[in-house]
N, CA, C and O of each residue as an XYZ file, in Angstrom:
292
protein
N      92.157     94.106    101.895
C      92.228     95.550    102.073
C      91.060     95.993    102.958
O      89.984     95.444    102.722
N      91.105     96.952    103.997
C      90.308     97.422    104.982
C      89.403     98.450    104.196
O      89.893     99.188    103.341
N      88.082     98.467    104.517
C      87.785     99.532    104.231
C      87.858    101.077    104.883
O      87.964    101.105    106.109
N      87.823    102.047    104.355
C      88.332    103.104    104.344
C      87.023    104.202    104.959
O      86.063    104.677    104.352
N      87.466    104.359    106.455
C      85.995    104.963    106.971
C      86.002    106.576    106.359
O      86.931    107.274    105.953
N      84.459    106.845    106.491
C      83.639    107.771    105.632
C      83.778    108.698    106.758
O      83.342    108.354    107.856
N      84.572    110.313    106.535
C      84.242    111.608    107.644
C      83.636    112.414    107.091
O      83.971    113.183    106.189
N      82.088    112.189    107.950
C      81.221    113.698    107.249
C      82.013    114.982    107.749
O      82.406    114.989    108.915
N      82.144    115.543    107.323
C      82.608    117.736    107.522
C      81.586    118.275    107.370
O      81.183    118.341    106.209
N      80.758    118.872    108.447
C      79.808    120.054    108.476
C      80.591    121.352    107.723
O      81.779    121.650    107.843
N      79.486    122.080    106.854
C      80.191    122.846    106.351
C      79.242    124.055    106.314
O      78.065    123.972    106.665
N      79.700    124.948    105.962
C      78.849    126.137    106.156
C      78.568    127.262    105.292
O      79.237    127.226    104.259
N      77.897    128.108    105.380
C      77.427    128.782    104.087
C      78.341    130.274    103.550
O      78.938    130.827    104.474
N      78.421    130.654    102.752
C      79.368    131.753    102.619
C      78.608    132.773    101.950
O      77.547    132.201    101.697
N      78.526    134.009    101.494
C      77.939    135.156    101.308
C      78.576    135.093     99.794
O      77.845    135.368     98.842
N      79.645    134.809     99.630
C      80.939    135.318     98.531
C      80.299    133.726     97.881
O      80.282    132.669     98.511
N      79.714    133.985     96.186
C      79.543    132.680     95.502
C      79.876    133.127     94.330
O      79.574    134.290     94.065
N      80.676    132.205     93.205
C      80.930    132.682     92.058
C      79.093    132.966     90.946
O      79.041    132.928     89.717
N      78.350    133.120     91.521
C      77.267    133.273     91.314
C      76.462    134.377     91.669
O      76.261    134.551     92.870
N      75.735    135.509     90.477
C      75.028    136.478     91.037
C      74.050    135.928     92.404
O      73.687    134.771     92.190
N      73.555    136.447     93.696
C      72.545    136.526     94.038
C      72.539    134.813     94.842
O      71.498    134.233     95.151
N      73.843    134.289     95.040
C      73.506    132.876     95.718
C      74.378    132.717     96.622
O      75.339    133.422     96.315
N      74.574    132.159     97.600
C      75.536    131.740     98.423
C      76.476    130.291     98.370
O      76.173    129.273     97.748
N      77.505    130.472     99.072
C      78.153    128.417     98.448
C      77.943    128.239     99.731
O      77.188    128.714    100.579
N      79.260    126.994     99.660
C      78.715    126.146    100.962
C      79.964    125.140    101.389
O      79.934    124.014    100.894
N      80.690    125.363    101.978
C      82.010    124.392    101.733
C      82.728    124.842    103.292
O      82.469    125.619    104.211
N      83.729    123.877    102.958
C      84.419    124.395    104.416
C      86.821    124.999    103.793
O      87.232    125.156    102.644
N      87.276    125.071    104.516
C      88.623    125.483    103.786
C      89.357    123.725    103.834
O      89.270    122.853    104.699
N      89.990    123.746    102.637
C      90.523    122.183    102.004
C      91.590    122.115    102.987
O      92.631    121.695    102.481
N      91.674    122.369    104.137
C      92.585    121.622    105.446
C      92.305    120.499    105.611
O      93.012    119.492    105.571
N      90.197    120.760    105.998
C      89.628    120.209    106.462
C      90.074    118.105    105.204
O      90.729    117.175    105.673
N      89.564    118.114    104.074
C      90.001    117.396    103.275
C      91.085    116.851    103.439
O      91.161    115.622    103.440
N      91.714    117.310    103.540
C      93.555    117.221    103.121
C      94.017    116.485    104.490
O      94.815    115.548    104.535
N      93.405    117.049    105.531
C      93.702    116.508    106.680
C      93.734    114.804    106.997
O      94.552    113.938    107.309
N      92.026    114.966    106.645
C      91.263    113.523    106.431
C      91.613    112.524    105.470
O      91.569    111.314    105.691
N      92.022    113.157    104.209
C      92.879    111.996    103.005
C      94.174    111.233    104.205
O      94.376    110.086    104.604
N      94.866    112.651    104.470
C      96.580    112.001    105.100
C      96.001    111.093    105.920
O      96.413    109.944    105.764
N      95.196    111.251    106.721
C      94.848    110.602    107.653
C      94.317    109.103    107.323
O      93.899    108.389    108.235
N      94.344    108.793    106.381
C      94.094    107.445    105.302
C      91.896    107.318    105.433
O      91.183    106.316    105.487
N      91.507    108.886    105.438
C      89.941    108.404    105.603
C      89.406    109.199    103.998
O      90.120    109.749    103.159
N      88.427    109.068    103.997
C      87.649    109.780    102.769
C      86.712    111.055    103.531
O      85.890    110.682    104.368
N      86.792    112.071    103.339
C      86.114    113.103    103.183
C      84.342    113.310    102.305
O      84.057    113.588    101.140
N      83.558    113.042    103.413
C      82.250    113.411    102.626
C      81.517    115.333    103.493
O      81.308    115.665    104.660
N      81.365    116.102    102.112
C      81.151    117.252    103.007
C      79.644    117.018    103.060
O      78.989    116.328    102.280
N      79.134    117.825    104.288
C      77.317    117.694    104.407
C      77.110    119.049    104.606
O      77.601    119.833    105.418
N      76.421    119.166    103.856
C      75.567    120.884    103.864
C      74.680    121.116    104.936
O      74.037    120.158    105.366
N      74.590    121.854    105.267
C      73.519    122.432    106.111
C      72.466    121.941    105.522
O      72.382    121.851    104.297
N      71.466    121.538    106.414
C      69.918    121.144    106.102
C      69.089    121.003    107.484
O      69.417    120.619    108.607
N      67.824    121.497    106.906
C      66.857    121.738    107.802
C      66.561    120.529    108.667
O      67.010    120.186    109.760
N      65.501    119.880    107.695
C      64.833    118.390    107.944
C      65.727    117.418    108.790
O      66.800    116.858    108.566
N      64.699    117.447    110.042
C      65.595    116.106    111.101
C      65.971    114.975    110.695
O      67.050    114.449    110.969
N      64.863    114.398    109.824
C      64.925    112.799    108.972
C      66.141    113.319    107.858
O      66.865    112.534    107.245
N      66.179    114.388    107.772
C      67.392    114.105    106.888
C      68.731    114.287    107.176
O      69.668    113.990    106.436
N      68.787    114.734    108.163
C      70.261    114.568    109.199
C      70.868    113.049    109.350
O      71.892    112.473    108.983
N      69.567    112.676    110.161
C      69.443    111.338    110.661
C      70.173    110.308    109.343
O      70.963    109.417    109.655
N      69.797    110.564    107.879
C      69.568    109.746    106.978
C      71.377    109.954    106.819
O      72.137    108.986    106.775
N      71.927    111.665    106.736
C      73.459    111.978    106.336
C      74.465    111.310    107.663
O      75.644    111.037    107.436
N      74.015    111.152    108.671
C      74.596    110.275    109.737
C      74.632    108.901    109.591
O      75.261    108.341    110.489
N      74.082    108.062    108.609
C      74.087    107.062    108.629
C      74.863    106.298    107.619
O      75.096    105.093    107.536
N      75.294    107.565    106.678
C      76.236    107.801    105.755
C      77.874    107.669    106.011
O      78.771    107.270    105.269
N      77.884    108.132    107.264
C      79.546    108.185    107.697
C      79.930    107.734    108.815
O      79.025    107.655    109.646
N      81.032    107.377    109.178
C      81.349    106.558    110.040
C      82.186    107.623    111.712
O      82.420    107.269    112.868
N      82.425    109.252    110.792
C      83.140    110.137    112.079
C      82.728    111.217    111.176
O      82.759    111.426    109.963
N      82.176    112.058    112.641
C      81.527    113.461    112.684
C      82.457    114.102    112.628
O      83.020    113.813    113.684
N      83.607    115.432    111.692
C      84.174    116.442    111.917
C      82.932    117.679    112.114
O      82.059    117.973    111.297
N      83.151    118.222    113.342
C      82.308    119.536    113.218
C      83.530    120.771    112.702
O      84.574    120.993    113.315
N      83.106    121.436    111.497
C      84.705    121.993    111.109
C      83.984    123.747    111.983
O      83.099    124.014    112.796
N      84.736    124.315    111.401
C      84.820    126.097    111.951
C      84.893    126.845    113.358
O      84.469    126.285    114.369
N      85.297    127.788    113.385
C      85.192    128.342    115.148
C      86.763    128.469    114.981
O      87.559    128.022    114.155
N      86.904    129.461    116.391
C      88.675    129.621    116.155
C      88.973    128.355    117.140
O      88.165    127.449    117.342
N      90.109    128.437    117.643
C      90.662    127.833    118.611
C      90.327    127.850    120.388
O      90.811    128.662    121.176
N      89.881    127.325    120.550
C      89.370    127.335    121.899
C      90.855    127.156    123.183
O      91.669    126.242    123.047
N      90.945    128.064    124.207
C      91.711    127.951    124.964
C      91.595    127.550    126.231
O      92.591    127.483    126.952
């Protein structure tokens, strides 16, 4: 059996959290759903500051989805 490559999803922050006073952080389950059919695994990555720690979530996955933005023409 092959292994099953890892797609990080940039995801982004939202205003609306089931939480007084906090924000979430996710992207819409297309993004997921897309990547399962597609026979890959879905890892989401949060926004983060620290360069070394980009570096460290890139080394984690095997394909960059950058998710959000409309449609470009």
């Amino acid at each position: 059996m092959s292994k099953k490559k890892i797609f990080g999803v940039s995801t982004s922050t939202k205003l609306q959290s089931c939480f007084e006073n906090t924000k979430s952080i996710g992207v819409t389950s297309s993004y997921v759903t897309a990547i399962e059919l597609a026979g890959g695994i879905p890892l989401l990555l949060p926004p983060i500051q620290k360069s070394s720690d980009i570096e460290q979530q890139l080394e984690l996955i095997d394909v960059l989805v950058m998710s959000g933005g409309n449609d470009v023409d």
